[in-house]
C-alpha positions in Angstrom: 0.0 0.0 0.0 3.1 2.6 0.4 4.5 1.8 -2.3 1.2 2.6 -4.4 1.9 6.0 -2.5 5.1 6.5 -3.5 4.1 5.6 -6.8 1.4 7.6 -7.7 1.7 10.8 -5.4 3.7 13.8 -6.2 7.1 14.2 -4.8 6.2 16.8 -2.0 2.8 14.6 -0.5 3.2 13.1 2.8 3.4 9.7 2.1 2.6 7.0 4.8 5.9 5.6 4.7 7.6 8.6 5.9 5.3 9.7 8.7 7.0 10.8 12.2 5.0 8.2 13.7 2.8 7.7 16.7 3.3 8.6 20.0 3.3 4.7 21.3 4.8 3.2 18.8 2.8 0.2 16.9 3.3 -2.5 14.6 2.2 -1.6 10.7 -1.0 -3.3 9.2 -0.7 -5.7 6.9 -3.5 -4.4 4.8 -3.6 -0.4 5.2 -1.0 2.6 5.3 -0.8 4.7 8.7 -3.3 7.4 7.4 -5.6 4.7 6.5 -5.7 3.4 10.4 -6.1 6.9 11.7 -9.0 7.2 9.3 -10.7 4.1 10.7 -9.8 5.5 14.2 -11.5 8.6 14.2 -14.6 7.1 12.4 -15.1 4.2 15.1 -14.6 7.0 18.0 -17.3 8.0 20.2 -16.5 11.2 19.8 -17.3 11.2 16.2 -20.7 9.5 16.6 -21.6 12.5 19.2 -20.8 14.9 16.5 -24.4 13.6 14.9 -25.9 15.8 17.8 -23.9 18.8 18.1 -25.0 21.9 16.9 -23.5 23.4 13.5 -24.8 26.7 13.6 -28.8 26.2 14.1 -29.8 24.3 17.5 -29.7 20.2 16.6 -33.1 19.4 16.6 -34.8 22.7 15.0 -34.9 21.1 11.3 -34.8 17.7 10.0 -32.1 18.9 7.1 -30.4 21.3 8.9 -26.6 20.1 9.2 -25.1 19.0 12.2 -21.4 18.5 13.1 -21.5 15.1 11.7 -22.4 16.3 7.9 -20.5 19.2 8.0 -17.4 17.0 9.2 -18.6 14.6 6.2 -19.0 17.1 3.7 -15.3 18.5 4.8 -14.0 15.0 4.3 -15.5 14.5 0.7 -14.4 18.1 -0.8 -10.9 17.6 1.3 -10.3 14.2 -0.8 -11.1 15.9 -4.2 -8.5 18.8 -4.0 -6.3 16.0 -2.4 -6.6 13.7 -5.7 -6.6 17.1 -8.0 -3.3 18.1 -6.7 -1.8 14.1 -6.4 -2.0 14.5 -2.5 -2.8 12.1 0.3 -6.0 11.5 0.2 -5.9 9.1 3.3 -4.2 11.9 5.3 -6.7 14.7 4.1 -9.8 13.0 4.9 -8.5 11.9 8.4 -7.8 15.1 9.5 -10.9 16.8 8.2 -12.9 13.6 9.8 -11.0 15.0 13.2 -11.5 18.6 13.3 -14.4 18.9 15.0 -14.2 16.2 17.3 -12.7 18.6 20.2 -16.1 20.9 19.6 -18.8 22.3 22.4 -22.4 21.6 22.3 -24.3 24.4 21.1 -21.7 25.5 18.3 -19.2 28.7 17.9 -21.5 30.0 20.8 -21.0 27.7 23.2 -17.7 27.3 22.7 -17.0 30.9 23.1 -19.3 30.4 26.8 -16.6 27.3 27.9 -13.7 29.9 26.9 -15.3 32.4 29.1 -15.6 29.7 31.9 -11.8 28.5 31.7 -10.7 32.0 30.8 -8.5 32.1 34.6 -7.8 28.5 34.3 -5.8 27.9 30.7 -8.9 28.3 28.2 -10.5 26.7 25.9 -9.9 26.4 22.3 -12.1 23.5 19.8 -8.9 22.9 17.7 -6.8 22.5 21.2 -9.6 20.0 22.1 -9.7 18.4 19.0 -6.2 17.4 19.8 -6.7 16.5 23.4 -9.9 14.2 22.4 -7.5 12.2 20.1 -4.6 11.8 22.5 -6.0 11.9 26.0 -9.9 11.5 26.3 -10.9 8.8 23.8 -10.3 5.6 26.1 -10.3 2.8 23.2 -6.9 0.6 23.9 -5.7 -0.6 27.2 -2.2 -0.2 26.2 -2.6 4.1 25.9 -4.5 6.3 26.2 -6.4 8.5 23.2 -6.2 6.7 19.8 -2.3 7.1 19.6 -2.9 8.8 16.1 0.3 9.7 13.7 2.0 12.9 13.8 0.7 14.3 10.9 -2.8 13.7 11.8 -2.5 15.7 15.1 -0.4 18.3 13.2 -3.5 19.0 11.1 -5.7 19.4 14.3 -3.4 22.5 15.2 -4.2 24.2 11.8 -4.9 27.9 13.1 -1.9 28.1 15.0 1.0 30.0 13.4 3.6 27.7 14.2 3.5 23.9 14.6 5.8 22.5 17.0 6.0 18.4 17.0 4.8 17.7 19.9 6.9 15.3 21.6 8.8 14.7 18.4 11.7 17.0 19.1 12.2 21.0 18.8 11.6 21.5 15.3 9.5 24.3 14.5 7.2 24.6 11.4 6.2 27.3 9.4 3.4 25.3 7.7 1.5 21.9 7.9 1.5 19.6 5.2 0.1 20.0 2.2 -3.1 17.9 3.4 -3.6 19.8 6.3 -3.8 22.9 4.6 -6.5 21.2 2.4 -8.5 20.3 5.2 -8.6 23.6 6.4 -9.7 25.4 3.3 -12.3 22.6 3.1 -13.7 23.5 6.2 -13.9 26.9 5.2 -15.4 26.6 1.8 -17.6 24.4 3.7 -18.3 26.3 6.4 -19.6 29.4 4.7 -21.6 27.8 1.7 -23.7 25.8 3.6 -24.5 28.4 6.3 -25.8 29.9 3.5 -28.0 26.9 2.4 -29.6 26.6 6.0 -30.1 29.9 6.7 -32.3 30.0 3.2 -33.9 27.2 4.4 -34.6 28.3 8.0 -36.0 31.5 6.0 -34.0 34.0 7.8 -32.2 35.3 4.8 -34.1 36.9 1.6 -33.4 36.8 -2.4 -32.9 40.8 -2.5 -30.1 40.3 0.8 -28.1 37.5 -1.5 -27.9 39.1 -4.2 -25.8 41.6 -2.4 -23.3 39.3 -1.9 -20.6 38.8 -4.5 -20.4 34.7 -4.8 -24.3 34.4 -4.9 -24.6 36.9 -7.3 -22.1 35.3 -9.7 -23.1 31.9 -9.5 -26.9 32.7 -9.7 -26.3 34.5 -13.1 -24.3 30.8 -14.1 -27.0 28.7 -13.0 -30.1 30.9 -14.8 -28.1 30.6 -17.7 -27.6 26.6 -17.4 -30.7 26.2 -15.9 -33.5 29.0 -16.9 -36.2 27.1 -15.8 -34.8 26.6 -12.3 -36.8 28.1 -9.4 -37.2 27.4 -5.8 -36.4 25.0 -4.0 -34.4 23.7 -6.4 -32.7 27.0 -7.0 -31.0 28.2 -4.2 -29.3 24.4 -3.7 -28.4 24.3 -7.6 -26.7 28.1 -6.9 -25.1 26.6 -3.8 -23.4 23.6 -6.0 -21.9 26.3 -8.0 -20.4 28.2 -5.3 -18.6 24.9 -3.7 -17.6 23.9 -7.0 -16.4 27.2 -8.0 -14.0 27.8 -4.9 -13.1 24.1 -5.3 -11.9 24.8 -8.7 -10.3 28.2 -7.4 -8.4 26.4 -5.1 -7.1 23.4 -7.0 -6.1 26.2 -9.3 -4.0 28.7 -7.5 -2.5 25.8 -4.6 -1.2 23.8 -8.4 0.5 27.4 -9.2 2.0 28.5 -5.7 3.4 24.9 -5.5 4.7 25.4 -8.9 6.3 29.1 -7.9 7.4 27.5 -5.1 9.1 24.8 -6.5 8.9 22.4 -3.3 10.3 18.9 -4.3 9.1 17.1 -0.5 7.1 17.3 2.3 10.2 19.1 5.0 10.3 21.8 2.3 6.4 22.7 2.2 6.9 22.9 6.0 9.6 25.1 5.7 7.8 27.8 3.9 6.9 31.3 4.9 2.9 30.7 3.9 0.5 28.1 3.3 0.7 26.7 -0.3 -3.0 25.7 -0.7 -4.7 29.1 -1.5 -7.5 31.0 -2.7 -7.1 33.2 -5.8 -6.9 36.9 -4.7 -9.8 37.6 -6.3 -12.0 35.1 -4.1 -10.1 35.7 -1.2 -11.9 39.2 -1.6 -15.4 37.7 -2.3 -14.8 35.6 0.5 -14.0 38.1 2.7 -17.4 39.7 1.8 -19.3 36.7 2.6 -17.8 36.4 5.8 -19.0 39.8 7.0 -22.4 38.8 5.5 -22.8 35.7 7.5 -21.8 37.6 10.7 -24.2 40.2 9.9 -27.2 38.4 8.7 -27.3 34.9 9.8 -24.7 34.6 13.1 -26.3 37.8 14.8 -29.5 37.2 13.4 -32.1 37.6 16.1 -33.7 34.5 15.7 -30.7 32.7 16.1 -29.1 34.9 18.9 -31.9 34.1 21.1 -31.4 30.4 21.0 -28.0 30.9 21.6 -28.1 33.0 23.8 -30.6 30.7 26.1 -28.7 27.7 25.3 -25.3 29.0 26.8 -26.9 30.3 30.1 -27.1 26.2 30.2 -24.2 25.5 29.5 -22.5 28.4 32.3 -25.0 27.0 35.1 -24.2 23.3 34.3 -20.3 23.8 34.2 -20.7 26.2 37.6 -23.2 23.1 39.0 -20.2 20.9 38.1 -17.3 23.0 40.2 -19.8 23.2 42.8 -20.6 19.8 43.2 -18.2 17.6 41.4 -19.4 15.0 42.7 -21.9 14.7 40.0 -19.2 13.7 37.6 -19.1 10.6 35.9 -16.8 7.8 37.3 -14.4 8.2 34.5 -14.3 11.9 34.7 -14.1 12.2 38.1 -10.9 10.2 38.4 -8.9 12.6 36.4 -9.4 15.9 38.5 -5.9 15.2 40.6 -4.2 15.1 37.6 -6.1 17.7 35.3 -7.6 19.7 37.9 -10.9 20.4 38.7 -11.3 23.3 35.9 -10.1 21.8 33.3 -12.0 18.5 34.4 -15.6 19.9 33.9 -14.5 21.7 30.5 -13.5 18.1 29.2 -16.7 16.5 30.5 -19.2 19.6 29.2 -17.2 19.9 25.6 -18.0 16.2 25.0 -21.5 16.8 25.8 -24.0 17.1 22.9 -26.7 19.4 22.5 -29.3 17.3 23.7 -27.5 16.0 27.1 -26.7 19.0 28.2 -30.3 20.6 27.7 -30.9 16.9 29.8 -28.4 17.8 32.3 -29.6 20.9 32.7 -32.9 20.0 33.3 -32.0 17.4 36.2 -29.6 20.1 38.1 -32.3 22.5 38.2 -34.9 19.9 39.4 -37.5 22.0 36.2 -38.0 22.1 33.0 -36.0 24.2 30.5 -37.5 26.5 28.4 
């Protein structure tokens, strides 16, 4: 299987075969490369199957089609493995990293991650990427001989994305400027995922209006390419055939420009894409502009929108008065949890046990500390 890799992938993709390995070191499969067994991993973790009930950015349970963690982790994987195979990258490594990118994520979203930071913000913070990376090395109990799921290198690497600097951790002092190639692909997946589907819901929660879209650069420009390919199109089958253009369009924009910058930059391995001063796998200029746009959009119209403020805001009172219950009365930790407050700390403890939560338990929890109903 690694030679297939070294085969058929360009010279500067990670290849399985040269992987800094795992923290606990292993003996290899017979049957799959590195990447492939941290793909299988992540999939079979309990984490992963609690994403299916963890808020994207609507409450889980307001709309049967409304994403979730779990399809907007799928739909990461599946555009992170087509600019992967476009650009002759590893599309083992891709996928598992975008698979793992949100397994470190609160209940209740952006928002209620923002309430846990508040919480932890005198006792080291909280951060879903940092989490992300603790789920996968520390909290995920699934082998008797470590602890997490003993992952490689380049997996966790990719969990760090936003940080400017990724130092290996516990793999010496090296420093890098960049993550691989694949781990920049996940993250601009996320992204182009991210925003064009926010988009999709929030026409389909019918907070957002034609007139308001067609302010927005990307909508405007694919809405002109789909009336022309489609001029019999209307809704509800408009809007999603619009949204199909925009993916596809920023796919395309970024196979595009990453295939030139790596060109320009004339990287022959994987230690010289880490070595460079910026991230290879890019936006055009040009979209990076329009995306830019539809950032501020989404903030404005659909994040802050009033409709979904309120729930928000409801649903992270929750989440405070459960993780203040918790330091209160620890005691009303799980077994499991409770065990590692010596070592972790009490703080700390109760962010671990809440972040794992999904929306629905917590609302639960909630309900059962207060002794009443939750409105």
């Amino acid at each position: 299987m690694e030679g297939d890799e070294q085969r058929v992938l360009a010279a500067y993709a990670q290849k399985s075969g040269e992987s800094s390995g795992r923290r606990f070191a292993e003996s290899k499969h017979a049957y799959r490369t590195e990447f492939q067994r941290d793909r299988a991993r992540i999939i079979h973790a309990r984490a992963f199957r609690r994403l299916e009930y963890k808020t994207q950015v609507f409450l889980n349970g307001t709309g049967d089609h409304l994403r979730t963690r779990l399809t907007h982790t799928i739909e990461v994987a599946s555009i992170s493995r087509t600019i992967a195979r476009a650009l002759s990258l590893n599309e083992d490594l891709a996928e598992a990293i975008a698979l793992a990118h949100d397994l470190g994520h609160s209940p209740f979203g952006h928002s209620g991650e923002e309430t846990l930071s508040e919480c932890m913000q005198e006792h080291g913070g909280f951060e879903h990427n940092d989490q992300s990376l603790r789920v996968v090395d520390l909290l995920e109990a699934a082998y008797p001989n470590f602890p997490g799921l003993n992952l490689t290198f380049e997996v966790r690497e990719g969990l760090q994305k936003h940080q400017a600097f990724y130092d290996p951790p516990e793999l010496g002092g090296d420093q890098y400027r960049c993550a691989s190639l694949e781990a920049q692909i996940a993250n601009l997946a996320d992204e182009i995922t991210y925003y064009s589907h926010d988009l999709d819901d929030a026409v389909d929660f019918e907070i957002l209006s034609a007139d308001q879209l067609e302010e927005v650069t990307v909508w405007h420009r694919s809405h002109a390419t789909v009336s022309e390919r489609y001029p019999d199109a209307r809704e509800p089958d408009l809007h999603k055939l619009i949204i199909r253009d925009i993916i596809d369009v920023q796919v395309r924009d970024v196979i595009t420009s990453s295939a030139g910058a790596i060109e320009d930059a004339g990287v022959r391995s994987a230690a010289e894409v880490r070595a460079q001063e910026r991230p290879l796998i890019r936006y055009s200029d040009e979209l990076l502009r329009a995306n830019s746009e539809l950032r501020r959009f989404l903030y404005k119209n659909v994040y802050y929108h009033p409709r979904v403020a309120e729930v928000n805001r409801r649903a992270c009172e929750m989440l405070h008065a459960v993780f203040d219950e918790y330091v209160l009365r620890p005691e009303l930790l799980g077994e499991g949890a409770s065990r590692r407050i010596e070592g972790e700390g009490l703080h700390r403890t109760v962010c671990d046990y809440i972040a794992g939560m999904t929306d629905r338990y917590l609302i639960e929890e909630h309900a059962r500390l207060t002794a009443g109903a939750v409105a």
